[in-house]
N, C-alpha and C positions, 0 to 999 in steps of 0.2 A: 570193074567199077561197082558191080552191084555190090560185092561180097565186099569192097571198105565203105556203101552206104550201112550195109548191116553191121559192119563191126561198129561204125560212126551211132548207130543206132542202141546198141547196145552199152557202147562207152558212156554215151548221154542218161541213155534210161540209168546206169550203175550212178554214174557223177553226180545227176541231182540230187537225189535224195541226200548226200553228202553237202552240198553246195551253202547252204545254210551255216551249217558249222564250221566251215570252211571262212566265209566271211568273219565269224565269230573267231576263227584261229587270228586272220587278220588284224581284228581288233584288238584283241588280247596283246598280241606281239608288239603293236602300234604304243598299246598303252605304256608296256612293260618298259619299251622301249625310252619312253617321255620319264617315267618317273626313274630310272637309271641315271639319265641323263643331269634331272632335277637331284636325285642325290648324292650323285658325285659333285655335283656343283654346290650345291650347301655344305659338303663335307670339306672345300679350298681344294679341291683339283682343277685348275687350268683344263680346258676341255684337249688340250694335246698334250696331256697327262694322264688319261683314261683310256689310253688304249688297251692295257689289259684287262682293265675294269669289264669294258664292254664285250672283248672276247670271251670272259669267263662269261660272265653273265649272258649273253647270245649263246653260250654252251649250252648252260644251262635251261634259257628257254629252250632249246631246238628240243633236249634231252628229255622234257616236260607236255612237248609238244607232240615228239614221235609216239608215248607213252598215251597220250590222249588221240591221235589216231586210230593206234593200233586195238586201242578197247572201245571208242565210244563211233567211230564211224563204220557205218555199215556199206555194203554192197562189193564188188570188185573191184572199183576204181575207188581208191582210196585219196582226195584231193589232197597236201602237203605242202606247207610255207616254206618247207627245208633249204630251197634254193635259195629262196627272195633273205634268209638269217644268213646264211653263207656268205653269201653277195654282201650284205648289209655289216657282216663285220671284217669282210678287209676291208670298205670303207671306211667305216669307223676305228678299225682296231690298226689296220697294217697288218706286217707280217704278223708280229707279236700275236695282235687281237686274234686274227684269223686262224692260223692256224690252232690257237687255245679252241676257237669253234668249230676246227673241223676234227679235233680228236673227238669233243664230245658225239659229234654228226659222227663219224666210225665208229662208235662204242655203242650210238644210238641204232646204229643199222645192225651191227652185229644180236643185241641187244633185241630188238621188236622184232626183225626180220629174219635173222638166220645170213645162214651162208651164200643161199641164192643166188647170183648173179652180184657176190658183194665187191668182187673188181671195181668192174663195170661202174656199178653205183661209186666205188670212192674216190674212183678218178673225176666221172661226174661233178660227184662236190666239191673235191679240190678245185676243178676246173675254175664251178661258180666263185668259192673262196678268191682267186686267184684273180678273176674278172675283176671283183670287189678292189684290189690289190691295186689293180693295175687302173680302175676308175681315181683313186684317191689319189696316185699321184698326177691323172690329169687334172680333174677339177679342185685339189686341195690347194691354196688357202682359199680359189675364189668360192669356193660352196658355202666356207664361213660367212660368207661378205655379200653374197647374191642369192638369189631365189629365185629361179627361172623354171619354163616351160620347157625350154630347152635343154637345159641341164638334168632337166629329170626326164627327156626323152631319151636324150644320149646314153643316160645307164639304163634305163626300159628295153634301149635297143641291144646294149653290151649284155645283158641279159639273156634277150633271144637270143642271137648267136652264140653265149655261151652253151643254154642249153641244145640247140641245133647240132652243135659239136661235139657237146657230151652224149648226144643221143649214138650220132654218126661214130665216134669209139665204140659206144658198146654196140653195136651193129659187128665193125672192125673185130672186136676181139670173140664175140660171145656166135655169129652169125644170123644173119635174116632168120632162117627157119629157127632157131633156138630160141629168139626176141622176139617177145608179142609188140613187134616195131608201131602198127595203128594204132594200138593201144593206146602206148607210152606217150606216142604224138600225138595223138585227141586230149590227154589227159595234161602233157603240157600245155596247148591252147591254153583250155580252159583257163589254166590257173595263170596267163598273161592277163587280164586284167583287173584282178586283183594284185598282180605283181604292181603292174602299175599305181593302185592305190596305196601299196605301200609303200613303194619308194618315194611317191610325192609325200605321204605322212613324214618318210624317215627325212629327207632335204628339209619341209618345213621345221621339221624340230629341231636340226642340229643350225640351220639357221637362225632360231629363236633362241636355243641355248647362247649361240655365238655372239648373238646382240645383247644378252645380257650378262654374258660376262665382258664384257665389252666394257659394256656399260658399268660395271664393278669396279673394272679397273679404272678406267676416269674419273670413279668416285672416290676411289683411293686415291688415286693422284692428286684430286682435287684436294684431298684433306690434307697433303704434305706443299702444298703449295697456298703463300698468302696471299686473298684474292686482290690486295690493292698495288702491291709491289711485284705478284709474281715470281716474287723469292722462295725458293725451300725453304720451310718453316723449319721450327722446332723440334715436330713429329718426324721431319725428315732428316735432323741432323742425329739425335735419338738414333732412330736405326742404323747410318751411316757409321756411327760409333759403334755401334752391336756386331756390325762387320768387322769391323778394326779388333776389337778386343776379342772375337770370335777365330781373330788368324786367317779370315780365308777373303778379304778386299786388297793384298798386293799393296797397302800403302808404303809398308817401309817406316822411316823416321817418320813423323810430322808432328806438327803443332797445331793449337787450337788457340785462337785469338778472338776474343770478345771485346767488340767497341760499344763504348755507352753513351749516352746523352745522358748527362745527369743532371742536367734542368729544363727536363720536358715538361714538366709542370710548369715551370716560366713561360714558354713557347705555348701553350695551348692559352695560358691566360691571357695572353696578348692576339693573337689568331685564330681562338677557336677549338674545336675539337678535333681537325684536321681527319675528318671519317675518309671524305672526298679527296683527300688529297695530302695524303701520312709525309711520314719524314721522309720515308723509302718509296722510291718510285718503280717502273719497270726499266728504268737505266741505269737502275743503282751499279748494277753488276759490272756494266760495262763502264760506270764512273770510277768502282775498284780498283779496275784492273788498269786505268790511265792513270789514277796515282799512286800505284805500284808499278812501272814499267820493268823495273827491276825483276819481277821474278815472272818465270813464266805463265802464260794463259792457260796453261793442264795444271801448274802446281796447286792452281789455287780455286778451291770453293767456296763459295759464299753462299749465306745461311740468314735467315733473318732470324736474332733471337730475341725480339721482344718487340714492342710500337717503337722502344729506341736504342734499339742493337743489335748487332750485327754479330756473328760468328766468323770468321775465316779459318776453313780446314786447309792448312800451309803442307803441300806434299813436300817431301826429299829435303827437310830443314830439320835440323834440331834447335831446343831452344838458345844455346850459345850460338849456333852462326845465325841465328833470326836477330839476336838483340847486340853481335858486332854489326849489323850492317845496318841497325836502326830503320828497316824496315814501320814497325807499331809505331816509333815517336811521329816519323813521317806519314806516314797514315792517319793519327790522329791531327795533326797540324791541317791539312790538303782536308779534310772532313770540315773542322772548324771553318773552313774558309768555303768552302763548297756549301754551308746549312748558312754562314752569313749573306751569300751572295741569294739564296733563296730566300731567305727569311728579315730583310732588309729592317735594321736598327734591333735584330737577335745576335748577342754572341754567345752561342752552345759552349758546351765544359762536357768536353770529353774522357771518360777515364778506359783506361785498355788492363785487362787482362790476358795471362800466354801461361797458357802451361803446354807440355810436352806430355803428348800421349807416347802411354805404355800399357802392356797389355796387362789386365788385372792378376794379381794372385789367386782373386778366385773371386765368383760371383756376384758379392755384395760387393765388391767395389766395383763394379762395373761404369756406376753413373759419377763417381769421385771427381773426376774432372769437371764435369758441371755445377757439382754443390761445390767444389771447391773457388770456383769461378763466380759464382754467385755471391760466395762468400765475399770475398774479395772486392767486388764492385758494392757494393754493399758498404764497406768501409771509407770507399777513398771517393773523392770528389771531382780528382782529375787526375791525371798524369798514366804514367806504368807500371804496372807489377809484372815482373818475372818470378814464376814460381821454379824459386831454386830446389834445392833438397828444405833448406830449415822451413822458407817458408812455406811452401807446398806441402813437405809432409806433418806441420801443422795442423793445416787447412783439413786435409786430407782427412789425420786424425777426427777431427772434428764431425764431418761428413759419414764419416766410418761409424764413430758411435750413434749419430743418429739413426743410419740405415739400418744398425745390428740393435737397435733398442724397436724399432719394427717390428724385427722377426723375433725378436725374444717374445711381443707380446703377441705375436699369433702363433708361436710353435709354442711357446713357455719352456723355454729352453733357455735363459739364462744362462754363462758359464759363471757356476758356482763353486768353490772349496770352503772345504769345512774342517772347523779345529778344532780339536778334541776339546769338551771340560771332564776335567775327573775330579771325584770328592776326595779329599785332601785326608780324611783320616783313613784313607784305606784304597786312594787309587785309582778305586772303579772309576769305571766309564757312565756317563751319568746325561750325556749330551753332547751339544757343536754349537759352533756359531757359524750360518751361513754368511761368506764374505764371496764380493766380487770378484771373479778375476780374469781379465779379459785382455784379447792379446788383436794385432790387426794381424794384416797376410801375410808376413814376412816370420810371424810369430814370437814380435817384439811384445812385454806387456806393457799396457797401458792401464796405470794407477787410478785406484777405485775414486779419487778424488778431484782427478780429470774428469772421469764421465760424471760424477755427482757434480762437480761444479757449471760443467758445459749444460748437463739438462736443467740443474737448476735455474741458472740465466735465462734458457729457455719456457720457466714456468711446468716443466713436463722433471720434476720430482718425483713426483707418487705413480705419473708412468713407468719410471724405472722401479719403484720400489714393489708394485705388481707386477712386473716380469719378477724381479726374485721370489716374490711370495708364490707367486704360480712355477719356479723352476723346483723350489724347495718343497713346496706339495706333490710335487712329483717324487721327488728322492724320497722323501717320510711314504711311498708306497714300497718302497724297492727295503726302507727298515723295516716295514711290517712285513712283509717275504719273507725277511730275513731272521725275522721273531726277533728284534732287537727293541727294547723299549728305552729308548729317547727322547729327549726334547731338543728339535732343532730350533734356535733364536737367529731370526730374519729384523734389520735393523729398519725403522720407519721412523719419520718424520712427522710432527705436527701436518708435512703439508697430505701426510694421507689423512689423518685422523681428521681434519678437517670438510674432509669431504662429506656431504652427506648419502649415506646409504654404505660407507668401504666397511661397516662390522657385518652387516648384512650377507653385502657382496664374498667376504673372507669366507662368514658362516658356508655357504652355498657351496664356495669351493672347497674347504675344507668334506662336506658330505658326498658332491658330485663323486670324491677319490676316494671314499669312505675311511678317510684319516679322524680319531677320533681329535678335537681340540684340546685337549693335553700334549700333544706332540707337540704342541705351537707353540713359542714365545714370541713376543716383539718385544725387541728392543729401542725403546724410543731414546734417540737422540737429541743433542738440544738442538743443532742445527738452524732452529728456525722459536719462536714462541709460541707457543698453543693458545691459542686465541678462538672466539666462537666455543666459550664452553657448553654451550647448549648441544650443538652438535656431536662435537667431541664426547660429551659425557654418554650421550645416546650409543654411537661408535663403542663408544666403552663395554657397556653394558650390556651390549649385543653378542662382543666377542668373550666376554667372561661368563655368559649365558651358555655360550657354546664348550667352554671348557679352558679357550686360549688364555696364556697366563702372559702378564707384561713385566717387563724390567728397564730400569732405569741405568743407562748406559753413561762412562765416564764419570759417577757420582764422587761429587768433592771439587768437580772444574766449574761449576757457576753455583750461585744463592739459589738456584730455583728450584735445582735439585730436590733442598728441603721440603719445597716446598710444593712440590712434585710427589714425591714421598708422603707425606699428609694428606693429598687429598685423592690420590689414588690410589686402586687395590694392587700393588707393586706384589710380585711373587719374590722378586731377584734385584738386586744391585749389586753392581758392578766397577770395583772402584779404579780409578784414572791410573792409567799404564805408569806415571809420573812421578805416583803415590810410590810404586813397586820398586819401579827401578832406586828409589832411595831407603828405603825399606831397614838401611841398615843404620839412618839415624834415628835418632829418639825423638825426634820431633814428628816424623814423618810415623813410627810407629805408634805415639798416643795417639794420629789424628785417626787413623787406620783400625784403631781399640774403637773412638766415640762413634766411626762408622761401623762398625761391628755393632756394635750394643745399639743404636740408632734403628737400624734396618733390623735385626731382632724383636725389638720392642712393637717393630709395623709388621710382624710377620712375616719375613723379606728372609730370606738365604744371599750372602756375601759371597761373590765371585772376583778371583785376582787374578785382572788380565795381564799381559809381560811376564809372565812365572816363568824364568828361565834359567835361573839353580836352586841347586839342592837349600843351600842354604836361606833362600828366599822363602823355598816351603814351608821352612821349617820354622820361619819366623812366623808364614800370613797363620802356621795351625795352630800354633801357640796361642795367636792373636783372638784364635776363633775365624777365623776366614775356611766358610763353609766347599768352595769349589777354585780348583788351579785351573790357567788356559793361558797355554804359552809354549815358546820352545823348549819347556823341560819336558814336555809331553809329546809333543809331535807339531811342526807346520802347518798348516791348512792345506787339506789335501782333497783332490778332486775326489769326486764321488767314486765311483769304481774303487779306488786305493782306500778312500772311509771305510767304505763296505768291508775292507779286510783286515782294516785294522779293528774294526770293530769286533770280526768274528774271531780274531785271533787274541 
């Protein structure tokens, strides 16, 4: 008895002095612990998605930890969190976590300590790992969801008995007289109740992690859910669709059906703003599904997609067996009759949209069926559309060029091809003209006078015609690479020139690329009248500052041309494909002479677009027609193939 008061005496006098930094290991671990937790959760891992997260990183303290033992605490009894990390990442981690923690814990032993008694010790650890292991799957999910006194006794106590057992092994293997046994056991004490403050740190944190992710998710939730009807919103029909087109939601065939109110504006001006009490209620769903009995309660989703419409994602249907069995007509009929009986001396105008989902050719169509659906209600005022092939892939189209005029103007990636001009007394190569050419997902083209006409209606003109000038800025770097001296002509509109500030804006980009403005022509179209000469003129003189040179395109197809001519600094004219192609009467050749001598007289060099025989040549050089561009030279050819025809 005397001789374990003196070892107990001894154990004490070595451990205090330790004891201080020991708590400090505590803390440290405690912290480390919180802010892991805190940055896998700000990074979108689900907290039972981090379990290897946490076993690396638990290696990693332990291996940090032993390292700081072994150098900065002094005496015999060196105190050590090693057990309380162990423990703490099968809890956290599982097998996965755990054992990621317990190689570092054996690397860390081999490492600071030597060979020693290193059995003993790894089984030890394991053991603790393994305790951890065997807590998590008793107390997991309730440790998410509870915070007890009790719950953090029970692993306090899995604890002790682990290490009681791992001490009793190495006893077992290594022998009493070989194992400084009072030691080890004094020394475990001690470090019970700081065990304990850490395992109540680690329970409080992963409980606090747990309520706030928790609470994340019902935030999410909340946001795909509308709070007056209780319907999946729009954000949630959105991803629902991202699953579909992504291949991995098992829908199969289906269809998407959008019901509309189309004079909710009538209805609010007779009743109100309806905030308190919308079209859609929290029984809409179940009002769906009684006037559809016909199809079943899984096939069908319901979506709120607006204050006055509705979505239905229709599983295991295609669009023909949806609209033989007149499903929408009836639906929309049983709606009319269902918002009159609510809205008494209202009769709503319902209009339906259906297209049939399929999965995209590729990325930008992804959201097609909605703009194309949008579209579509947008036109009509009641009844049904079925988007067949023609009308759908209309629609489609349409939706497509807007989404791909997006990304033109944030990549500036345009798809452009370019057609050679050569000067007619000799040949050479002298320049291009960028032209449109744009194709959807199946790699059908789609004519440069569809998407000009679609954005124009739109008012977003001069946005297309900055995606080209920004695609064609780009390619005039890849000429200067190539030591090629060019002039590429990009086609604009009065409605850029119009803008105030677009010669400025060009200048800029023309330097950001370090393209000098000699490379640059625009060719202005008539397209539209040049109107706001104040501006315009400013425009002008900004870009002819810079060096860009302008030309007057199709000259000879309206009066203004002349007059165009006159009062601009024109470099180039360009006479009408129309002129060419008849080239070989004599009427069409005097008018083609007065253009010649015309645009001479203003300084101007004459270029004949449609040059597509010999004999055409031979008349515009005669004529004095300074540049050919046409099929006698080459097609318009994407950039890459320009590049080699150029160098060849």
């Amino acid at each position: 008895m005397d001789a374990l008061s003196r070892v107990s005496a001894q154990v004490l006098d070595s451990a205090l002095p330790s004891l201080p930094l020991y708590l400090l290991q505590a803390t440290a671990v405690i912290g480390m612990i919180g802010v892991l937790l805190i940055a896998t959760r700000r990074a979108g891992h689900a907290i039972e998605g981090r379990r290897l997260y946490v076993g690396v990183t638990l290696g990693l303290i332990y291996l940090f930890n032993s390292w700081f033992v072994a150098g900065y605490t002094q005496g015999v009894v060196k105190l050590h969190l090693g057990f309380d990390i162990l423990l703490v990442s099968g809890l956290l981690g599982g097998w996965r976590g755990g054992l990621a923690c317990l190689a570092a814990a054996v690397l860390a032993r081999y490492q600071f300590v030597g060979t020693q008694f290193f059995l003993p010790a790894s089984l030890e650890a394991a053991l603790q790992m393994i305790t951890g292991v065997w807590l998590r799957r008793r107390l997991h999910p309730r440790m998410l969801n509870e915070l007890s006194l009790r719950m953090i006794l029970r692993a306090w106590s899995a604890r002790i008995a682990a290490t009681a057992v791992g001490l009793a092994l190495g006893v077992a293997i290594i022998g009493a007289d070989q194992l400084p046994v009072a030691e080890l056991a004094i020394q475990r004490v001690l470090a019970l109740p700081v065990s304990l403050l850490v395992l109540g740190a680690v329970f409080a944190l992963v409980y606090n992690d747990a309520q706030i992710d928790a609470q994340r998710q019902r935030e999410q939730a909340w946001l795909r859910i509308d709070p007056i009807s209780g319907l999946p919103n729009m954000r949630a029909l959105g991803e629902r669709l991202q699953d579909f087109w992504r291949g991995n939601d098992g829908l199969g065939k289906a269809c998407l059906v959008v019901v509309e109110m189309g004079n909710l504006r009538d209805l609010r001006l007779r009743y109100g703003s309806l905030q308190d009490n919308g079209l859609w209620h929290r029984d809409t769903a179940a009002d769906i599904h009684r006037l559809l009995p016909s199809l079943p309660a899984d096939a069908l989703e319901i979506y709120q997609f607006g204050d006055a419409a509705l979505a239905l994602l229709v599983r295991g249907m295609s669009l023909a067996e949806l609209r033989s069995q007149a499903h929408v007509t009836a639906l929309a009929g049983n709606l009319t009759e269902r918002v009159s009986r609510d809205w008494p001396g209202f009769r709503p105008l319902f209009c339906c949209a259906v297209v049939e989902l399929k999965p995209p050719a590729n990325a930008d169509e992804g959201h097609l069926p909605l703009r194309a659906i949008t579209l579509a209600l947008s036109a009509i005022e009641s009844g049904v559309v079925f988007f067949d092939d023609p009308i759908q892939r209309d629609s489609e189209i349409d939706a497509l060029i807007e989404v791909a005029l997006e990304r033109w103007l944030r990549q500036g990636d345009a798809p452009l091809s370019y057609q050679p001009k050569h000067r007619l007394r000799d040949r050479r190569l002298v320049g291009a003209e960028a032209l449109l050419r744009m194709r959807d997902g199946e790699g059908r083209p789609i004519t440069p006078m569809r998407v000009i006409s679609l954005l124009r209606r739109q008012g977003r003109l001069a946005d297309l015609e900055w995606a080209t000038l920004q695609s064609a800025v780009h390619f005039l770097q890849f000429c200067r690479q190539d030591g090629a001296s060019l002039t590429i002509a990009v086609n604009v509109s009065a409605e850029s020139l119009r803008l105030p500030g677009f010669g400025l804006r060009l200048h800029e980009l023309l330097q950001l690329h370090d393209i000098p403005g000699t490379m640059l022509r625009l060719e202005i179209v008539e397209w539209t009248e040049i109107v706001e000469r104040d501006v315009v003129d400013a425009n002008i003189a900004q870009l002819l500052a810079a060096g860009v040179t302008l030309s007057l395109d199709d000259f000879g197809a309206g009066y203004s041309t002349l007059i165009l001519l006159s009062q601009l600094a024109i470099a180039e004219v360009k006479i009408e494909q129309a002129l060419i192609a008849t080239l070989s009467d004599a009427k069409s050749q005097s008018i083609v002479r007065f253009i010649v001598e015309v645009a001479h007289r203003c300084g101007a060099i004459v270029v004949a677009e449609g040059t597509e025989t010999l004999a055409q040549e031979q008349h515009l050089r005669a004529l004095g027609v300074d540049v050919g561009q046409g099929y006698l030279y080459s097609a318009a050819l994407p950039a890459d193939e320009f590049r080699r025809f150029a160098a060849g």
